[in-house]
C-alpha positions in Angstrom: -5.8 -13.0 21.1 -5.6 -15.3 23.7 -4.6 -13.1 26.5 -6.8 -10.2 28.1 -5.6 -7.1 27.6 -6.5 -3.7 28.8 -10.0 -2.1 28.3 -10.3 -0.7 25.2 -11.9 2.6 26.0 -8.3 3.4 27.8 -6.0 3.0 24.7 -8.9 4.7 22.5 -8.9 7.9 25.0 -5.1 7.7 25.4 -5.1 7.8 21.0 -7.5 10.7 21.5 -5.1 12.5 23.9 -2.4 11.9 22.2 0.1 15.3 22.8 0.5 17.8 19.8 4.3 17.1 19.5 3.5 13.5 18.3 1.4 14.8 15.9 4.3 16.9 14.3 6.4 15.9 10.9 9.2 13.4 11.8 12.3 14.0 10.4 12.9 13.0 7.1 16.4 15.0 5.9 16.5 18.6 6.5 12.7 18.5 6.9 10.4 17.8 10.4 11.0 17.6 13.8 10.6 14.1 15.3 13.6 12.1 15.1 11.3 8.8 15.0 13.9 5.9 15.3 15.2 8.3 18.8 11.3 8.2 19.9 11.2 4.2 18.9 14.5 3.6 21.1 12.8 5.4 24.1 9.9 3.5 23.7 12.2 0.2 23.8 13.8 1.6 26.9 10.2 2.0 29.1 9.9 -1.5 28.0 13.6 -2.4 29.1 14.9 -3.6 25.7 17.9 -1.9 24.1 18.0 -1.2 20.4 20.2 -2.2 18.2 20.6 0.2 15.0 19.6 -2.7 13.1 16.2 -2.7 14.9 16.1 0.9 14.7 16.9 1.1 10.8 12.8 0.7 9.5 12.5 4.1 11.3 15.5 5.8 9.9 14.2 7.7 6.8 16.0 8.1 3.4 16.4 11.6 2.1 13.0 11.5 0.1 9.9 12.1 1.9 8.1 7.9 0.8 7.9 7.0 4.1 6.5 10.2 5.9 3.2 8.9 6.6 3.8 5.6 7.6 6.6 7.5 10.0 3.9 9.3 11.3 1.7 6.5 11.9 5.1 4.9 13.9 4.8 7.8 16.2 1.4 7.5 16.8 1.6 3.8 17.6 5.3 4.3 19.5 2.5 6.8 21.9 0.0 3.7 22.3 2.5 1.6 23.2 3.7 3.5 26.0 1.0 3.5 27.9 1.8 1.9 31.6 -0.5 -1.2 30.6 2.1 -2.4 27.6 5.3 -1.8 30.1 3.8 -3.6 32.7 3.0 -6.6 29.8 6.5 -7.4 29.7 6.0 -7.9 25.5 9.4 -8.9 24.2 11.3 -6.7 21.9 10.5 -8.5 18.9 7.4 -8.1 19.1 7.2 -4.5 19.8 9.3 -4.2 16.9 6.6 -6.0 14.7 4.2 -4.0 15.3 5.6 -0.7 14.8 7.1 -2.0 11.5 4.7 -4.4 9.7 1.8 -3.6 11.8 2.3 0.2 11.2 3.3 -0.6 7.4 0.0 -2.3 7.1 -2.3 0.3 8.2 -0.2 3.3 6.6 -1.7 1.9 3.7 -5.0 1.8 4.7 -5.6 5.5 6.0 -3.6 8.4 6.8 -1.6 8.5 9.9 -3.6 11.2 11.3 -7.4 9.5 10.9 -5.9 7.1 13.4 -6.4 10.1 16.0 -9.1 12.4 14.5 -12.0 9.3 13.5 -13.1 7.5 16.2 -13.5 4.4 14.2 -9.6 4.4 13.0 -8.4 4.7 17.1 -10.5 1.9 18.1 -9.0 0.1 14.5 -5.7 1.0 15.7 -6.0 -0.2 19.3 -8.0 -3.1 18.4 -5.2 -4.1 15.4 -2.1 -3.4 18.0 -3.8 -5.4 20.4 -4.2 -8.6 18.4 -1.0 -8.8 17.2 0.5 -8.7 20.3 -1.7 -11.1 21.4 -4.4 -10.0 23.2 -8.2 -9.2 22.9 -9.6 -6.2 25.1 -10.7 -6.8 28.5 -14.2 -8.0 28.8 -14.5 -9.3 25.6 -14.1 -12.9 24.3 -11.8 -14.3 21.5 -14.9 -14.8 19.2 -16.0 -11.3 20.5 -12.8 -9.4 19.8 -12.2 -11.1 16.5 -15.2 -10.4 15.2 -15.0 -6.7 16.5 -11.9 -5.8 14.5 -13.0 -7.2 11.6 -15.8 -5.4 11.1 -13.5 -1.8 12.1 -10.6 -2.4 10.6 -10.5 -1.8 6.4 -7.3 -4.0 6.3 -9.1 -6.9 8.3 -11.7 -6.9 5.8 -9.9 -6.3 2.7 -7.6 -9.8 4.1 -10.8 -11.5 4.6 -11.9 -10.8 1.5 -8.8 -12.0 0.1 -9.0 -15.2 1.8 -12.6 -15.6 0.8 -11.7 -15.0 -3.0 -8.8 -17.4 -3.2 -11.1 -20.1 -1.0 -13.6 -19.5 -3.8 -11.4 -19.5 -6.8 -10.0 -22.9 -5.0 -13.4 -24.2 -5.3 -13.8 -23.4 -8.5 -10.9 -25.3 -9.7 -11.7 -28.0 -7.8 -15.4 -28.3 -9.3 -13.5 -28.0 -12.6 -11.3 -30.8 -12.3 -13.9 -32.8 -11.1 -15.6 -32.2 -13.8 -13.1 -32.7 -16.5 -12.5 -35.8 -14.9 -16.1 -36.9 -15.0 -15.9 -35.8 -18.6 -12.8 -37.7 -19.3 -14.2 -41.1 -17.1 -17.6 -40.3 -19.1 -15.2 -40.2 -22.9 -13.7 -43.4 -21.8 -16.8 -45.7 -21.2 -18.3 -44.2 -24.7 -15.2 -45.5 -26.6 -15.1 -48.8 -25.0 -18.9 -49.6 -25.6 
């Protein structure tokens, strides 16, 4: 989050506004009507990548309906990221890529694709989480600031600090406990030789 990005109130009020097409099914079989690898490959194309169907193949769903929310959650992101301030960002293929794969993954987990629209604390999640793995931090905010920020809205920010707290701790813990068998074992060994 080294870079500034835009302000966040504009990608929160673009979520908010985002049109009722985006919003629909995508396409999974016979079912839906958003075709969401075609949406991703237009979203490419503002940024002036082409697609391979390689790239595109994370958005192509299988004939059951396990990816439908998390393909809903692609649209919904694929809309955030065309707003003029990420064209103008020049932000490599790859990366876009990222984020509407792993990042989207991620947060499909977390809540349902259409809380990242309707709550208000999900679209400034969603912003905040696109943002940082891009890169950036919101305009007029620090890097302390912004970190700080998203973890306290983001769900999956906390639940992978809480992660990294637990295995910190249970790292402690096994060091303390090797120290002290040690201590045990150093303590065994002057006994026996007095």
């Amino acid at each position: 989050m080294q870079n500034t990005g835009p302000a966040l109130e504009v990608l929160i009020h673009r979520l908010a506004d985002i049109p009722v097409e985006l919003l629909a099914e995508p396409r999974i079989g016979d079912a839906g009507a958003v075709h969401v690898a075609a949406l991703v490959n237009d979203v490419l194309a503002l940024h002036g990548a082409r697609a391979t169907l390689a790239s595109l193949a994370p958005f192509i769903p299988g004939a059951t309906g396990s990816h439908r929310h998390r393909l809903a959650l692609v649209m919904i992101t694929a809309w955030l990221l065309a707003d003029e301030w990420f064209i103008g960002a020049a932000i490599a293929q790859a990366d876009l890529l990222r984020v509407l794969d792993r990042t989207v993954d991620e947060l499909s987990q977390w809540a349902s694709a259409h809380k990242y629209v309707e709550d208000p604390e999900r679209r400034e999640e969603l912003a905040r989480m696109v943002l940082a793995r891009l890169g950036f931090r919101p305009a007029g905010e620090s890097e302390h600031e912004a970190t700080d920020r998203l973890a306290a809205v983001s769900g999956f920010e906390r639940r992978r600090l809480l992660e990294a707290s637990r295995t910190a701790e249970q790292r402690a813990a096994d060091i303390r406990a090797a120290l002290a068998r040690k201590a045990a074992e150093e303590s065994a060994d002057k006994w026996s030789r007095e």
